[in-house]
N, C-alpha and C positions, 0 to 999 in steps of 0.2 A: 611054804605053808599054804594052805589051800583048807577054805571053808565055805560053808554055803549062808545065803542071803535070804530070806522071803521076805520079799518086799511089802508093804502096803500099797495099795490103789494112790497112785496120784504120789508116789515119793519115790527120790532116787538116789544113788548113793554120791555123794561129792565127799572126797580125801576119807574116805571109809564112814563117812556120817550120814545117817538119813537124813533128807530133805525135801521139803515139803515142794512139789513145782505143779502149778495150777491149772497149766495148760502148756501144752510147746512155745519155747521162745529159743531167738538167735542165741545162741554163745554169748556175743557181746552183750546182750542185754541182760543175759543171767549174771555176769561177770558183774556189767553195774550194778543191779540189784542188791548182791553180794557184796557191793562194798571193794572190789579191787579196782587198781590202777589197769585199766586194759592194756598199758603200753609195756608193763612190767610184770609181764605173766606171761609162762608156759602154759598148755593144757593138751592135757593126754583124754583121749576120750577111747573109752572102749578099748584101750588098749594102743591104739593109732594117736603119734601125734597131731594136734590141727594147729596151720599154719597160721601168722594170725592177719594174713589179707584174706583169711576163709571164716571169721569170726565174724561179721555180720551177717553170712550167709548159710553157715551152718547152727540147723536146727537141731535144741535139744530136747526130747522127750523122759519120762518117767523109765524109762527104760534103759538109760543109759548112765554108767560108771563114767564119771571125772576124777582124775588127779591132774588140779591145780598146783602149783608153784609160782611164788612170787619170791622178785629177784629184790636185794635188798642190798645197799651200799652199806659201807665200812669200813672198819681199818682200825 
């Protein structure tokens, strides 16, 4: 399925949700901001997964699509 987005100025889409991002920041620092455990998370950007010794070094802007996933013990 396949649909279109129009974004607002200054937000971008994380796990299908708009969100508000203020200015470009690392990956990791959106991560914390957000509330995730960095050490326990996938993230697909754009399409491309990023690895995550490229999480402090990859910048994310208003323009970019995230699918996060966080890994969770159980049984």
């Amino acid at each position: 399925m396949s649909f279109f987005v129009t974004r607002k100025e200054n937000y971008m889409l994380i796990n299908g949700e708009e969100k508000a991002l203020a200015a470009p920041t690392t990956l990791n620092e959106l991560l914390t901001q957000l509330g995730y455990r960095v050490a326990l998370v996938a993230v697909e950007r754009n399409g491309a997964i990023i690895k995550q010794a490229d999480f402090g070094t990859t910048t994310i802007t208003d323009a970019d699509k995230l699918e996060i996933v966080s890994f969770v013990g159980g049984g």
